[in-house]
PDB file of N, CA, C and O in Angstrom, chain B, residues numbered from 101:
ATOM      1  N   UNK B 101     258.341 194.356-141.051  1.00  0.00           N
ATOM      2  CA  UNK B 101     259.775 194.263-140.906  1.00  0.00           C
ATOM      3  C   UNK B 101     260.278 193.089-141.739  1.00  0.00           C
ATOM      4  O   UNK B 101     259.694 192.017-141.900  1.00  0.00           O
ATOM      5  N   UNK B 102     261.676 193.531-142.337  1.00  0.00           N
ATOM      6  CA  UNK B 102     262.291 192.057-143.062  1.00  0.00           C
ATOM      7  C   UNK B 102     262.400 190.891-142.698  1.00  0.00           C
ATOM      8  O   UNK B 102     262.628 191.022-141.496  1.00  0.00           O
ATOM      9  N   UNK B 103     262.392 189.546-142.971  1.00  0.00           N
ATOM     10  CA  UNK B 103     262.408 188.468-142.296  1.00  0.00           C
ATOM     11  C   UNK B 103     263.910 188.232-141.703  1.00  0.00           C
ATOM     12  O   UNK B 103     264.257 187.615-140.696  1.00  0.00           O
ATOM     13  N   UNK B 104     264.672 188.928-142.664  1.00  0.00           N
ATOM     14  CA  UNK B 104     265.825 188.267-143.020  1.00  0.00           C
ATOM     15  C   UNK B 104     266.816 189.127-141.545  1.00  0.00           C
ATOM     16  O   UNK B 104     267.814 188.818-140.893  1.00  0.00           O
ATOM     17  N   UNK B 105     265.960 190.170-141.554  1.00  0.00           N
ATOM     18  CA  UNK B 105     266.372 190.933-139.989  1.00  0.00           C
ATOM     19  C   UNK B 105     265.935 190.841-139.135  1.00  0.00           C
ATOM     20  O   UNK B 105     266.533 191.105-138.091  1.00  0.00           O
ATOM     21  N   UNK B 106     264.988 190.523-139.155  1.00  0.00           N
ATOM     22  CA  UNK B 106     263.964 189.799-137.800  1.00  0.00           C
ATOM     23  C   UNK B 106     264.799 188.418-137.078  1.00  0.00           C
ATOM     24  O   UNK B 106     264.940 188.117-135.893  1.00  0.00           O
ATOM     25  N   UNK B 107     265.222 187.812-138.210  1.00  0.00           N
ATOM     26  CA  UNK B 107     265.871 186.510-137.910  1.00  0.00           C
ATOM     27  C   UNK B 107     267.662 186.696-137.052  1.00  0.00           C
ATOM     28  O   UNK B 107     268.374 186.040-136.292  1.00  0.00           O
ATOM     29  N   UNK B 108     267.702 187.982-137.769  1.00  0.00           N
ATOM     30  CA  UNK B 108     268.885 188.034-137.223  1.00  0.00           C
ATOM     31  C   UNK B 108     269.246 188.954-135.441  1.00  0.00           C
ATOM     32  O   UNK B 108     270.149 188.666-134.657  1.00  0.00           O
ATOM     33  N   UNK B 109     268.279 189.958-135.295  1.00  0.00           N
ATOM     34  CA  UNK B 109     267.603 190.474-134.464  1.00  0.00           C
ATOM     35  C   UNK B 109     267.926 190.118-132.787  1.00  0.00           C
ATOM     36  O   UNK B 109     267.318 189.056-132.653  1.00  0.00           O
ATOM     37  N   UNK B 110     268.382 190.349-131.811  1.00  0.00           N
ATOM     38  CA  UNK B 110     268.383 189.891-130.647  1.00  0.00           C
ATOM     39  C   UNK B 110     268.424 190.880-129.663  1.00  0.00           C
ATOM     40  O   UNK B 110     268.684 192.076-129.802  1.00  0.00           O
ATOM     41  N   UNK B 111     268.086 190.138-128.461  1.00  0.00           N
ATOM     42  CA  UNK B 111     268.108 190.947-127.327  1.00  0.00           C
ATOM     43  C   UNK B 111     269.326 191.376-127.163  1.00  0.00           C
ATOM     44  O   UNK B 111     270.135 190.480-127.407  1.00  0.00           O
ATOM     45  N   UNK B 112     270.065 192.896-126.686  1.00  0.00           N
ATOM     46  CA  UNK B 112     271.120 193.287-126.642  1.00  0.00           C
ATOM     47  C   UNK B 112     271.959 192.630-125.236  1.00  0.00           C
ATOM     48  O   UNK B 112     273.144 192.300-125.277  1.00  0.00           O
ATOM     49  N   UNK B 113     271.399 192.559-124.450  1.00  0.00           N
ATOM     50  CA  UNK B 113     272.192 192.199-123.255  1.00  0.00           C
ATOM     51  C   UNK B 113     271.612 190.240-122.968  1.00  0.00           C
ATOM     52  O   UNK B 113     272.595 189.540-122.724  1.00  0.00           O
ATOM     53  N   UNK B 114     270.703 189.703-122.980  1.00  0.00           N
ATOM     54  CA  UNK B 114     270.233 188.345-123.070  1.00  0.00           C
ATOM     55  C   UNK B 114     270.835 187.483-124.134  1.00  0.00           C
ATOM     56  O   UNK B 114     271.099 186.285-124.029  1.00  0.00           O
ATOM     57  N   UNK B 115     271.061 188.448-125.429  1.00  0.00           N
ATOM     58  CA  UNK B 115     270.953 187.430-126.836  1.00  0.00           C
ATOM     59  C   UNK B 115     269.661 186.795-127.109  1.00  0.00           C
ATOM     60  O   UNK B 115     269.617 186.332-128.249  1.00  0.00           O
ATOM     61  N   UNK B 116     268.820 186.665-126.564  1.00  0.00           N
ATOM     62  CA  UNK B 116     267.806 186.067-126.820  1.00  0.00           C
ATOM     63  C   UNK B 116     266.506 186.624-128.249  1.00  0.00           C
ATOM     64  O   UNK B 116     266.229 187.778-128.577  1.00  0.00           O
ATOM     65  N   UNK B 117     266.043 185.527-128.728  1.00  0.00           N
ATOM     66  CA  UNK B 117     265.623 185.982-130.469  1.00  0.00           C
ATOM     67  C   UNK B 117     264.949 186.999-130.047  1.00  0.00           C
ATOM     68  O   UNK B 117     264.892 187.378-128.878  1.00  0.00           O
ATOM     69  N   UNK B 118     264.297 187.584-131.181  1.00  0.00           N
ATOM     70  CA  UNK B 118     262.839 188.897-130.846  1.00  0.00           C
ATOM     71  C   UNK B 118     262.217 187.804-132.146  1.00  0.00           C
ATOM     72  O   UNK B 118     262.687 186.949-132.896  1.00  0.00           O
ATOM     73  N   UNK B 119     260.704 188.518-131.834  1.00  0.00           N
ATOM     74  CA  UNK B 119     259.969 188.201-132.661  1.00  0.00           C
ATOM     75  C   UNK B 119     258.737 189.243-132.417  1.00  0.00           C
ATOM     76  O   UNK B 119     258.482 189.548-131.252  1.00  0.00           O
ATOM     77  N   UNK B 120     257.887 189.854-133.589  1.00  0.00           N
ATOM     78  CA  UNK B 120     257.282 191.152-133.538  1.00  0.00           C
ATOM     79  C   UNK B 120     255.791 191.048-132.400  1.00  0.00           C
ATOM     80  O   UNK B 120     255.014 190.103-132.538  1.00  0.00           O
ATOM     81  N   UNK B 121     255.698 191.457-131.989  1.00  0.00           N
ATOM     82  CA  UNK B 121     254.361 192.157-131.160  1.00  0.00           C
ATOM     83  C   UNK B 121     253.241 191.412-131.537  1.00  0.00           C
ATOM     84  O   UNK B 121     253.237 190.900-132.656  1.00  0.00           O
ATOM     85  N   UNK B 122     252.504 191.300-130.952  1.00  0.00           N
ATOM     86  CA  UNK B 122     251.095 190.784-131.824  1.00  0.00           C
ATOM     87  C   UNK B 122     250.197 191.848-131.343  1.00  0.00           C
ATOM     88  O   UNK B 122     250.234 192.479-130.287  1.00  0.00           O
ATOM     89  N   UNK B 123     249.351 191.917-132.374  1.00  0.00           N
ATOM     90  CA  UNK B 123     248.091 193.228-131.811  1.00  0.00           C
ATOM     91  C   UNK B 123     247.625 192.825-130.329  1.00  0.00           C
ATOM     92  O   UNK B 123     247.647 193.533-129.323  1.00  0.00           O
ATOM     93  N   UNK B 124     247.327 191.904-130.425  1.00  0.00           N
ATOM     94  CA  UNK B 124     246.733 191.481-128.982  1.00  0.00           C
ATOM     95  C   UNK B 124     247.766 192.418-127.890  1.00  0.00           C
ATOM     96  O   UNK B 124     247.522 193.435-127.240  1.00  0.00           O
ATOM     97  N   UNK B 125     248.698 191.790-127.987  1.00  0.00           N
ATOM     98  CA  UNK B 125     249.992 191.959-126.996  1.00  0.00           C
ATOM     99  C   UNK B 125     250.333 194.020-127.334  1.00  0.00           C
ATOM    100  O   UNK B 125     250.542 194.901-126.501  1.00  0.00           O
ATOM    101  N   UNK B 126     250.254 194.106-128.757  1.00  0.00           N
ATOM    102  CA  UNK B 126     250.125 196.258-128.361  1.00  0.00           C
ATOM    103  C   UNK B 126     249.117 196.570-128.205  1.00  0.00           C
ATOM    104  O   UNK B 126     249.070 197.691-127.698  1.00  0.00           O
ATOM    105  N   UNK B 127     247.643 195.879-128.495  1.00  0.00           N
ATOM    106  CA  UNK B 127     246.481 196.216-127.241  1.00  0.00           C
ATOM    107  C   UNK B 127     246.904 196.485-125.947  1.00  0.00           C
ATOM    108  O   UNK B 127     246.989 197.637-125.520  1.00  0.00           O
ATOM    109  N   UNK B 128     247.173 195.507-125.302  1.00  0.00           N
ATOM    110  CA  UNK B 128     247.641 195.927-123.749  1.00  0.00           C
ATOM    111  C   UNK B 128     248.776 195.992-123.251  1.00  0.00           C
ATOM    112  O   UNK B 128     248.864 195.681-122.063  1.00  0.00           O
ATOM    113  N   UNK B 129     249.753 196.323-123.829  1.00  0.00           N
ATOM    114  CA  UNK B 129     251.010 197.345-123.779  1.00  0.00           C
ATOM    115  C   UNK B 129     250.415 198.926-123.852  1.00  0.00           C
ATOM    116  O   UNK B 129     250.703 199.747-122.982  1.00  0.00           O
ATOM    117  N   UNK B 130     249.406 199.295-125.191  1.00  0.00           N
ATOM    118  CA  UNK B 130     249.315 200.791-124.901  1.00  0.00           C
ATOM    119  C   UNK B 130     247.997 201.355-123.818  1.00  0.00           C
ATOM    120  O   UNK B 130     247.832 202.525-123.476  1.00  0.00           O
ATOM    121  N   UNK B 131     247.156 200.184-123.414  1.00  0.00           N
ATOM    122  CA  UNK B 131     246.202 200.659-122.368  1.00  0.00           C
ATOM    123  C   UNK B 131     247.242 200.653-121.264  1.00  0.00           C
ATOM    124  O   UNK B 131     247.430 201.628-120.536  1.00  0.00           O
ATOM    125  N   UNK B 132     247.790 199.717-121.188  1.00  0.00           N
ATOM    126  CA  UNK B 132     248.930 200.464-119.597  1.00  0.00           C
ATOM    127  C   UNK B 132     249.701 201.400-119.710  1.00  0.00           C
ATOM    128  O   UNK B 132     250.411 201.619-118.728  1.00  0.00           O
ATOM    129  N   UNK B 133     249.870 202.366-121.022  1.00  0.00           N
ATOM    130  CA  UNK B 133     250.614 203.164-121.302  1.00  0.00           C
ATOM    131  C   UNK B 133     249.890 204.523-121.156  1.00  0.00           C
ATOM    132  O   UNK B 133     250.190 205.638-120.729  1.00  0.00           O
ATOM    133  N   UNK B 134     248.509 203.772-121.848  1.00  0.00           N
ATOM    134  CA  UNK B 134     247.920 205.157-121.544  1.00  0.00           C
ATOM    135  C   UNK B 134     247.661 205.538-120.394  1.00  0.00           C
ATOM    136  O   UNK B 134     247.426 206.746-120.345  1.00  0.00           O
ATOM    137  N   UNK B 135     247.568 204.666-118.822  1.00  0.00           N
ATOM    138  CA  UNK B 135     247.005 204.471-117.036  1.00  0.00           C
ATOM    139  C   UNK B 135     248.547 204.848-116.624  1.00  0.00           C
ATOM    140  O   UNK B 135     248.996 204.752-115.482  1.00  0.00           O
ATOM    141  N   UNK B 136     249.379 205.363-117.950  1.00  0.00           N
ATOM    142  CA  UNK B 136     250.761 205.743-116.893  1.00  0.00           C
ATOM    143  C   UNK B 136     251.336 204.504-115.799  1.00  0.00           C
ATOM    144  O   UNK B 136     251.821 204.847-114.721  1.00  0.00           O
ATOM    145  N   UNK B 137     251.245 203.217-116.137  1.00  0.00           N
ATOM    146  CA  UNK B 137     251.785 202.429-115.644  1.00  0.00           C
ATOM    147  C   UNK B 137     253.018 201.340-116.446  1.00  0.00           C
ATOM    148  O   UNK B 137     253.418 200.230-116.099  1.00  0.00           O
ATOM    149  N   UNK B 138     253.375 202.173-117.601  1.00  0.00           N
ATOM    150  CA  UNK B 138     254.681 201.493-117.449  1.00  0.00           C
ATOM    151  C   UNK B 138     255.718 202.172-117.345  1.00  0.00           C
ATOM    152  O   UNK B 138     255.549 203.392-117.356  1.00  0.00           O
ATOM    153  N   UNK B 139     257.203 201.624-117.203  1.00  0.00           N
ATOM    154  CA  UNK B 139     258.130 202.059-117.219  1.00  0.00           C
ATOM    155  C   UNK B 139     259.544 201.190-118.122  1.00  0.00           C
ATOM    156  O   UNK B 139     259.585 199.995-118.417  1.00  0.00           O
ATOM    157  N   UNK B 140     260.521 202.180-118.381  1.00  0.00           N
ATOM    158  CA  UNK B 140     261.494 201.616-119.075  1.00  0.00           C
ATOM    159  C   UNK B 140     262.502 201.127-117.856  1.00  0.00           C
ATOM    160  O   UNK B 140     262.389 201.525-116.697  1.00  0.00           O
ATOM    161  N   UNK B 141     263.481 200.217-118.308  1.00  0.00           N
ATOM    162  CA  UNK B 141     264.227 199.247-117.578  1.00  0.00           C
ATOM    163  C   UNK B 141     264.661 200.570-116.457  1.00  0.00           C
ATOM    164  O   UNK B 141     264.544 200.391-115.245  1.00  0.00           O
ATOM    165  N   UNK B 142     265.096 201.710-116.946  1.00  0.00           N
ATOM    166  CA  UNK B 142     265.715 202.336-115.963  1.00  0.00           C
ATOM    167  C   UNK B 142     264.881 204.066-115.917  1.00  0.00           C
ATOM    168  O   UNK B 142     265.156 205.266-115.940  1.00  0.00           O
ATOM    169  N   UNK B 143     263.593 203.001-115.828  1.00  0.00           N
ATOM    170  CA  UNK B 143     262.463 203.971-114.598  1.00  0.00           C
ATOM    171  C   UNK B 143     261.810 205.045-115.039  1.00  0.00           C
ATOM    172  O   UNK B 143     260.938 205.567-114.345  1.00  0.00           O
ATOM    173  N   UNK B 144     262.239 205.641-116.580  1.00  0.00           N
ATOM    174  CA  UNK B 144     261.388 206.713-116.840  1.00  0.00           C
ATOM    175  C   UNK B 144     259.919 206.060-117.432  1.00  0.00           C
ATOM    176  O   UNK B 144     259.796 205.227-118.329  1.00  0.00           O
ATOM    177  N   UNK B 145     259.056 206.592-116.782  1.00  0.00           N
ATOM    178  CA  UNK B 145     257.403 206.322-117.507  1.00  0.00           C
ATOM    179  C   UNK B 145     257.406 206.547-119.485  1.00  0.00           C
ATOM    180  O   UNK B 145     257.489 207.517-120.239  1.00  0.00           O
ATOM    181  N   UNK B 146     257.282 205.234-119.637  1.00  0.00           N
ATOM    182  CA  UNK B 146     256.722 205.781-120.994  1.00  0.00           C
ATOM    183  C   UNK B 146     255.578 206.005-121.094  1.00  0.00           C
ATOM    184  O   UNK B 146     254.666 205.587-120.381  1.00  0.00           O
ATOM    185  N   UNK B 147     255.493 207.272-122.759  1.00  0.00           N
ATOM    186  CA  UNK B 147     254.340 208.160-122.783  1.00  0.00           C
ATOM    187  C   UNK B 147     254.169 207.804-124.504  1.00  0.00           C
ATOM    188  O   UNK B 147     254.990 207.338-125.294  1.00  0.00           O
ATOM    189  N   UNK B 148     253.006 208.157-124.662  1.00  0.00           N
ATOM    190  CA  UNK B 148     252.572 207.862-126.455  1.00  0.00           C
ATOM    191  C   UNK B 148     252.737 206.303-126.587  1.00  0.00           C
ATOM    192  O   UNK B 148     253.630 205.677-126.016  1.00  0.00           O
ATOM    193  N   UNK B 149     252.030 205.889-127.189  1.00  0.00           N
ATOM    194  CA  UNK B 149     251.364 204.607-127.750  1.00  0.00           C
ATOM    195  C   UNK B 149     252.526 203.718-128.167  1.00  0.00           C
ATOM    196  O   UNK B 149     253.551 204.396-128.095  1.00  0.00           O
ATOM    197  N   UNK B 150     252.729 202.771-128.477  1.00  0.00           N
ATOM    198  CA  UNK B 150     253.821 201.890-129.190  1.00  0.00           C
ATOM    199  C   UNK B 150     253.051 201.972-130.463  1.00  0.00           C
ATOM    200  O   UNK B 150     251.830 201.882-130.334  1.00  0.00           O
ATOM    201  N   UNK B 151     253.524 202.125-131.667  1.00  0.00           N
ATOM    202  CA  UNK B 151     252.962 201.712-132.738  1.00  0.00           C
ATOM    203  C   UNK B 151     253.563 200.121-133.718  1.00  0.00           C
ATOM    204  O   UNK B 151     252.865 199.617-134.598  1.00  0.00           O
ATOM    205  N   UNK B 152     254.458 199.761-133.454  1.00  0.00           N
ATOM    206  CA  UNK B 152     255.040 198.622-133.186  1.00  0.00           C
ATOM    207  C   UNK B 152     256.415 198.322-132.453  1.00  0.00           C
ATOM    208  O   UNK B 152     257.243 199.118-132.011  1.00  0.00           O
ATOM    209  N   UNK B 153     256.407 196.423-132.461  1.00  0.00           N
ATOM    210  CA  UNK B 153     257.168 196.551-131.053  1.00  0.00           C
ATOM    211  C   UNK B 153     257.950 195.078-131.412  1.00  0.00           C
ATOM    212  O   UNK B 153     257.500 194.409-132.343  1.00  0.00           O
ATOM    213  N   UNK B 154     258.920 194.680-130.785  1.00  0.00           N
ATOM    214  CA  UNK B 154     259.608 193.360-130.726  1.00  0.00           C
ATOM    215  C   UNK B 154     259.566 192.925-129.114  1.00  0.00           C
ATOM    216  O   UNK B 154     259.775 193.608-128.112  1.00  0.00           O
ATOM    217  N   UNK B 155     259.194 191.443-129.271  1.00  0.00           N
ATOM    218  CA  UNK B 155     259.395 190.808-127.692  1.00  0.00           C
ATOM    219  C   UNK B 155     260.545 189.322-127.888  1.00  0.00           C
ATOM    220  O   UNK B 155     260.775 188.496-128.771  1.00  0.00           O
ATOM    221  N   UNK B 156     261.009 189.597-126.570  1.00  0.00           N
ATOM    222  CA  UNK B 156     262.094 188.519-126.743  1.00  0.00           C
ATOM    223  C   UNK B 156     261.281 187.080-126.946  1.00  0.00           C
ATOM    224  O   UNK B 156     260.068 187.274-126.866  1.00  0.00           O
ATOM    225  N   UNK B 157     261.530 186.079-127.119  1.00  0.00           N
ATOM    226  CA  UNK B 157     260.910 184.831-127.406  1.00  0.00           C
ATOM    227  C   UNK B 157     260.226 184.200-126.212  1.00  0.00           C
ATOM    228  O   UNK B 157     259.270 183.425-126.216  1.00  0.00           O
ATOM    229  N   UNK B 158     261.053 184.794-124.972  1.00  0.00           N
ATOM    230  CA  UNK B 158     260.716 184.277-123.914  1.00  0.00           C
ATOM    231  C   UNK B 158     259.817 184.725-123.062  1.00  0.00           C
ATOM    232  O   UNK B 158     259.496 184.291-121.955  1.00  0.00           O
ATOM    233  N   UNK B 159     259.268 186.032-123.938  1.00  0.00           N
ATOM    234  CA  UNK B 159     258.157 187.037-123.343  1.00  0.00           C
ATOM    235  C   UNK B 159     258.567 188.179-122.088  1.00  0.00           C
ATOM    236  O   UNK B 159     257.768 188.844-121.428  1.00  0.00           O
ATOM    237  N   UNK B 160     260.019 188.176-121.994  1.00  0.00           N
ATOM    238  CA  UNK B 160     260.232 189.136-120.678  1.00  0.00           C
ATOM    239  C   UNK B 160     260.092 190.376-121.107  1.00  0.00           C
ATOM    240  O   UNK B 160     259.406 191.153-120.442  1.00  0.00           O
ATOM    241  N   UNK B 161     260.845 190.884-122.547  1.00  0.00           N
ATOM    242  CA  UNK B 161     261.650 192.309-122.577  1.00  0.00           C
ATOM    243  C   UNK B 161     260.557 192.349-124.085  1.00  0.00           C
ATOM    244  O   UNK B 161     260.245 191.387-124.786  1.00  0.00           O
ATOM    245  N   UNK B 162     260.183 193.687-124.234  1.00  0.00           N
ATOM    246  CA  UNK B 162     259.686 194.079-125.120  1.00  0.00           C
ATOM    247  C   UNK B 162     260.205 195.677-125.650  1.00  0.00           C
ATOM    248  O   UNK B 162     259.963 196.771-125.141  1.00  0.00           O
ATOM    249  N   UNK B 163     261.044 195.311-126.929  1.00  0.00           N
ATOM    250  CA  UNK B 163     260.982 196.412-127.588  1.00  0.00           C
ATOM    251  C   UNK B 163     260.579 197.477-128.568  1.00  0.00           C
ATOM    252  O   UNK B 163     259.848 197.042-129.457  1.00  0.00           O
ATOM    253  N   UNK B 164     260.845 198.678-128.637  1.00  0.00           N
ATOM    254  CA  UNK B 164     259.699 199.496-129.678  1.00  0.00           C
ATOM    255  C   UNK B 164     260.235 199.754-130.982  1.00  0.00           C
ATOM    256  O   UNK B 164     261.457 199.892-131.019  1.00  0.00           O
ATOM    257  N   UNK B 165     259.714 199.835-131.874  1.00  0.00           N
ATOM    258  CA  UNK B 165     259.991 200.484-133.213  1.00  0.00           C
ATOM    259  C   UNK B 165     259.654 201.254-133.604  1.00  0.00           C
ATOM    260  O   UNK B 165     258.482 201.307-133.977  1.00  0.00           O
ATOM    261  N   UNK B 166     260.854 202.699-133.785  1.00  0.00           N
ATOM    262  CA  UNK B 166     260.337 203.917-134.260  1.00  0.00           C
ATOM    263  C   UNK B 166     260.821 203.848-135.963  1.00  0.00           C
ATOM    264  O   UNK B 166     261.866 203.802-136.612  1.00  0.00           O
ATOM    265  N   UNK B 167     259.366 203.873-136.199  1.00  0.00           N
ATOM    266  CA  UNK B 167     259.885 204.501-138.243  1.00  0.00           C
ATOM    267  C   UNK B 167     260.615 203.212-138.481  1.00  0.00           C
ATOM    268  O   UNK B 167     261.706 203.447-139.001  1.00  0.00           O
ATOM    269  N   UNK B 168     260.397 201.921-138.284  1.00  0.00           N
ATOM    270  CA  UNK B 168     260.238 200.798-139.239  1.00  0.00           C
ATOM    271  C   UNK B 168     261.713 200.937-138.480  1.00  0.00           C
ATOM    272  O   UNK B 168     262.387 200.071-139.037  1.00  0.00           O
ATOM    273  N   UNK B 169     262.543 201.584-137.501  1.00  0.00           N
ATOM    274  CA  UNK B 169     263.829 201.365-136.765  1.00  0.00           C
ATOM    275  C   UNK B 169     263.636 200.958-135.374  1.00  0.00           C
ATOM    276  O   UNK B 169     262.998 201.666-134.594  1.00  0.00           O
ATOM    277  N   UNK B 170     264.248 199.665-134.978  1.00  0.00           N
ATOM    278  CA  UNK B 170     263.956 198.795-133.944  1.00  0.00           C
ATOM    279  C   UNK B 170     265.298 199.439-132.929  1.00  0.00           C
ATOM    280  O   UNK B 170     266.490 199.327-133.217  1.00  0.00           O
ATOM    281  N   UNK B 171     264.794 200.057-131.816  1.00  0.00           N
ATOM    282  CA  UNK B 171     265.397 200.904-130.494  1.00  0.00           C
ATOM    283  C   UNK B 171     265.903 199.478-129.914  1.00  0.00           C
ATOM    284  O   UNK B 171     264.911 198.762-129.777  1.00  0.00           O
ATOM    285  N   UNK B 172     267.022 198.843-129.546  1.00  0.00           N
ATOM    286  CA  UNK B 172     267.223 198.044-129.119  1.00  0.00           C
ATOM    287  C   UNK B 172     268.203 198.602-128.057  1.00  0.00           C
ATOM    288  O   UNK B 172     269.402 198.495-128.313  1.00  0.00           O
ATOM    289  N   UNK B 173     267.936 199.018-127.225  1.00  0.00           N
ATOM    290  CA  UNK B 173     268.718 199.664-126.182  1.00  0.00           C
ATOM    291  C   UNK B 173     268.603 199.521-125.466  1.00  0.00           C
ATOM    292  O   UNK B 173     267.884 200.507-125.306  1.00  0.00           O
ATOM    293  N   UNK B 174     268.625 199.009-124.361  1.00  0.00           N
ATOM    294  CA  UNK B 174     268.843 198.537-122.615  1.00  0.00           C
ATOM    295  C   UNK B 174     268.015 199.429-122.003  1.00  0.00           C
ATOM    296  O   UNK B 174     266.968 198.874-121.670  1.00  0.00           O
ATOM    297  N   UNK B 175     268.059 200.706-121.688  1.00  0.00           N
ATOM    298  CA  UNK B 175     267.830 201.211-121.192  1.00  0.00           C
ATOM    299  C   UNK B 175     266.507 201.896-121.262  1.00  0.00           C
ATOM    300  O   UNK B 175     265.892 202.494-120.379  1.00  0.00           O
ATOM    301  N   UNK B 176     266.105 201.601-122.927  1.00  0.00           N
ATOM    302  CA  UNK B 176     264.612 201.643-123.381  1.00  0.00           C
ATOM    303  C   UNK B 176     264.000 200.548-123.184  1.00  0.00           C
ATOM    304  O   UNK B 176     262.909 200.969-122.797  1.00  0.00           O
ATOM    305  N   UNK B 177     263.905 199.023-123.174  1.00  0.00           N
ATOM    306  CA  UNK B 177     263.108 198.196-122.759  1.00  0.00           C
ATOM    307  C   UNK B 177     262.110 198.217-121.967  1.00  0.00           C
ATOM    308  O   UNK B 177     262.318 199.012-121.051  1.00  0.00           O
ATOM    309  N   UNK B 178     260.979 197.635-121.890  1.00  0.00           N
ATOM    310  CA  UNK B 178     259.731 197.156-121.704  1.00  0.00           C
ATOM    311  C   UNK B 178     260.027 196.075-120.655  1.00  0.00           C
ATOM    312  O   UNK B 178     260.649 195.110-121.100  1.00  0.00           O
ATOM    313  N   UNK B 179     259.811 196.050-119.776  1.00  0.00           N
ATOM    314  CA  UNK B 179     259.738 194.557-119.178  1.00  0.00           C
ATOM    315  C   UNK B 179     258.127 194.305-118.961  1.00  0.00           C
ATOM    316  O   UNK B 179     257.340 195.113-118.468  1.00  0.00           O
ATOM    317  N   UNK B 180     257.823 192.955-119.462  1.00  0.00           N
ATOM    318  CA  UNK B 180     256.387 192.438-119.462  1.00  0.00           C
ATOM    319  C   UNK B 180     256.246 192.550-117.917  1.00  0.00           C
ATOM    320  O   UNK B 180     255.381 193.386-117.653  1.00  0.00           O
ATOM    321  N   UNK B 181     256.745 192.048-116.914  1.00  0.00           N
ATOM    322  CA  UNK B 181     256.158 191.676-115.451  1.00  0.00           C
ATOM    323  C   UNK B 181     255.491 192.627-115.381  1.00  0.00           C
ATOM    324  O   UNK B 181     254.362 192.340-114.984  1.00  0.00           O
ATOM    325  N   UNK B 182     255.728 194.327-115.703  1.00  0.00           N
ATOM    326  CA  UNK B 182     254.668 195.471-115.053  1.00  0.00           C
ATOM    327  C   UNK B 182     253.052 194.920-115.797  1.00  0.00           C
ATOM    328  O   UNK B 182     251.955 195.185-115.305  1.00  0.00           O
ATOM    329  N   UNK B 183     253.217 194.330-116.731  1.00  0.00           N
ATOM    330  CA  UNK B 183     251.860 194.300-117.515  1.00  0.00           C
ATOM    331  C   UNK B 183     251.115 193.334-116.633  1.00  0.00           C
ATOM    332  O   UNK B 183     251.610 192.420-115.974  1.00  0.00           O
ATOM    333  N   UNK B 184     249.642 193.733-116.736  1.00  0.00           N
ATOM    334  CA  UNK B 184     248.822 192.740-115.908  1.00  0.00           C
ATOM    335  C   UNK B 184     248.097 191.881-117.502  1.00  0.00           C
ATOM    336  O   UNK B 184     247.976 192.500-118.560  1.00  0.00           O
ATOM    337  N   UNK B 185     247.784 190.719-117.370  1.00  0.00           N
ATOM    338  CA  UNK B 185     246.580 189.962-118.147  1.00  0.00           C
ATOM    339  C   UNK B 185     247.511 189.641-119.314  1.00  0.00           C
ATOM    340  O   UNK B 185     246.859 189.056-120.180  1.00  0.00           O
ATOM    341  N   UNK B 186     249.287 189.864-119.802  1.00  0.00           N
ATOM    342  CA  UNK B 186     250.127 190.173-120.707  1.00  0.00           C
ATOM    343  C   UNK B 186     250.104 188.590-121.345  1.00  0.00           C
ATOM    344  O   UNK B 186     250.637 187.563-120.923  1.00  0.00           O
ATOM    345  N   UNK B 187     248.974 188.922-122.947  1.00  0.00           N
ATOM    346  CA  UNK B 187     249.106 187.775-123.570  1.00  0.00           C
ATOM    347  C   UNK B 187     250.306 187.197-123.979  1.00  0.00           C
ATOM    348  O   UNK B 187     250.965 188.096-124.501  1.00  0.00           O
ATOM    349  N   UNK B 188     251.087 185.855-124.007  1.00  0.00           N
ATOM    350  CA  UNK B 188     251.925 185.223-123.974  1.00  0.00           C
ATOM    351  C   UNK B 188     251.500 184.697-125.491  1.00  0.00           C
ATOM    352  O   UNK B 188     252.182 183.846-126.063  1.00  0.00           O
TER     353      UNK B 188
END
């Protein structure tokens, strides 16, 4: 992703920066994805792998990127608390 959009980039409802995923961190985002244990802010189970992702700075909200296009939508978010062992 561009720097120059990355930088500009924020959480939609927090404001808070994003900054991209680290493998570590879509390691175990997609093993809980695959155990059917996560969910989006408003409850549907996500299904299929993240192939990349943005997390707020502060590590709560994690979002996905489809096709190099960053879903920044409320209602698609990630919240880290479901994750167990969720590298910081």
């Amino acid at each position: 992703m561009d720097k120059r959009l990355l930088d500009i980039l924020c959480d939609p409802l927090s404001k808070t920066p994003l900054k991209l995923l680290t493998k570590s961190q879509l390691d175990v985002l997609n093993r809980a994805i695959r155990a059917n244990e996560i969910q989006t802010t408003d409850g549907r189970t996500v299904s299929g792998d993240v192939a990349s992702g943005l997390i707020t700075i502060d590590g709560k909200v994690i979002y996905r990127i489809d096709d190099g296009i960053p879903v920044l939508l409320a209602d698609e978010a990630i919240g880290t608390t479901q994750l167990r062992d969720f590298p910081r």
